[in-house]
N, C-alpha and C positions, 0 to 999 in steps of 0.2 A: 587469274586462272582458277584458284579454288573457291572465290566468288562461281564463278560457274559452274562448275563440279558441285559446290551446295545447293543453287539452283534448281541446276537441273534434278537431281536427289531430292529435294524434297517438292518439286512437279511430279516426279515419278510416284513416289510414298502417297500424294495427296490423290492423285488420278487414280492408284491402284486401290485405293480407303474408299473412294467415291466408284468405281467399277464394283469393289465387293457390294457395297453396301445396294446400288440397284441390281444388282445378282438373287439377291434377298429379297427386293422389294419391287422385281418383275419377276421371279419365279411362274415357270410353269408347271400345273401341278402332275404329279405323277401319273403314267400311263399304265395300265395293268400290263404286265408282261403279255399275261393271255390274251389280252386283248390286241395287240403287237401282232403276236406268233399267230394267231387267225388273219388278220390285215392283210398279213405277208402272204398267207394260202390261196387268199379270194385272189380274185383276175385283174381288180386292179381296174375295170373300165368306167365306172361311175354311170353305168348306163342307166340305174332305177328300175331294172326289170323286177328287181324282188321287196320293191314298196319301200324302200328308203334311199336318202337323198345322195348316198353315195358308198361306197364299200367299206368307209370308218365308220359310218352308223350303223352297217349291216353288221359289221363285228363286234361291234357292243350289245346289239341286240343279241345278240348269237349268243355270248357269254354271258350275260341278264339270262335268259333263256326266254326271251322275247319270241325270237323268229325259229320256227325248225332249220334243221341242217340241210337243209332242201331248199334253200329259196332262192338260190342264186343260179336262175336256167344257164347262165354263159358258161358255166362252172362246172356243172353238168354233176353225173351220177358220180365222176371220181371226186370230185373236191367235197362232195357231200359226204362221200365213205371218208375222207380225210379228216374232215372234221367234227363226224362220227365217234372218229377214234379219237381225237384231239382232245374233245370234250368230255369224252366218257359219258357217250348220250346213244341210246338205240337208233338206230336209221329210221325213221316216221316215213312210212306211204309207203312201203316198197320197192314192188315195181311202176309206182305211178310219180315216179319223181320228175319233175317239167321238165321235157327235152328242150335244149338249148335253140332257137330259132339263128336260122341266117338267111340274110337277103338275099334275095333273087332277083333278078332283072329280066324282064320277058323282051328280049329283043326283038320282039316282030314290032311293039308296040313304043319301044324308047326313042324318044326324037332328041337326045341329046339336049336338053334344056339344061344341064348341070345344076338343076332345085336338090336332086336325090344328093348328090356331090359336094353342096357347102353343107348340105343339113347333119350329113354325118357326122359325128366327135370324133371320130378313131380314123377317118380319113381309111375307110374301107374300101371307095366307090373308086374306081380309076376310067380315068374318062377324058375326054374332050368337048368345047362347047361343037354342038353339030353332031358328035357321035355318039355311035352304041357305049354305054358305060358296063363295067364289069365290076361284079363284086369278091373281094378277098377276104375270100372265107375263112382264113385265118387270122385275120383283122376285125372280122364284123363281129359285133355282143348280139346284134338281134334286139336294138333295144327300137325299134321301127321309126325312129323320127326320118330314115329318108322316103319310105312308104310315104307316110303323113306328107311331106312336102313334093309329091310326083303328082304332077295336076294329070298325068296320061295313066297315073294307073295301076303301072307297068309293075311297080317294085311289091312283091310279096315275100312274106315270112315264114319259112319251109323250117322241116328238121333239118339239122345238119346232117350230109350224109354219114353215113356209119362208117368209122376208121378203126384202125390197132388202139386209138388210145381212149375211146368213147365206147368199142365193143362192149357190150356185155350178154354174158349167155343170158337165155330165160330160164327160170326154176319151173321144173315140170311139175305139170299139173297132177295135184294128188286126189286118187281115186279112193271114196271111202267104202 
């Protein structure tokens, strides 16, 4: 019995010496926190709309000070005042910041081929093979790959309409 009790003791000692020791020696290196706290603000869709390969490049870039705090149309004019402030960086372009695009589907012309419906990432398009498809504008980034795959046409990329959380007044025009 204390044959085994040493055993298994000193399996446990040599396992936990051999776990520290690749703990150390797969280490992965540190993540800027800032670079973290931006990650978490973006949207998260990997759509490519603002030229990099996904929203952990775009946050690095953002903190480099690569990209302006504008580049992420899904994101729109609030995530850009967010991390505005985040960074402690002036808002660039003003009021010319890239309105966030979402799909449309022109039903007169949709013949239901479900092309627009796999091509999507974010599984915005709801549809059936044979039927009109509709898009969920609360789901769609606007990044056009179902456009790109609709041989009829049909799917175009509009502004989003204007809601409570994307309003924004316009600054009046000043007369000199």
């Amino acid at each position: 019995m204390w044959l085994a009790i040493t055993l298994l003791s000193a399996i446990g000692v040599i396992l936990g010496l051999m776990l520290g020791l690749a703990a150390r020696w797969f280490a992965v290196d540190e993540v800027d926190p800032l670079v973290s706290e931006v990650q978490a603000l973006m949207p998260g869709s990997q759509c490519g709309q603002c030229g990099f390969p996904g929203c952990s490049a775009a946050a690095v870039a953002l903190v480099e000070g690569q990209a302006p705090v504008n580049c992420c149309p899904p994101g729109g004019r609030a995530l850009a005042e967010k991390l505005a402030t985040l960074l402690d960086i002036p808002l660039q372009g003003g009021d010319a910041l890239a309105e966030p695009l979402v799909a449309k589907i022109q039903e007169t012309f949709c013949t239901g081929c479900t092309r627009c419906y796999r091509a999507c990432p974010t599984d915005a398009i709801v549809g059936a093979n044979g039927q009109i498809h509709v898009v969920l504008t609360c789901a769609c980034t606007g990044c056009g790959k179902c456009a790109e795959a609709c041989p009829e046409h049909c799917v175009l990329l509009q502004p989003e309409a204007v809601s409570l959380e994307q309003w924004h007044w316009p600054k009046p025009m000043v007369v000199a």
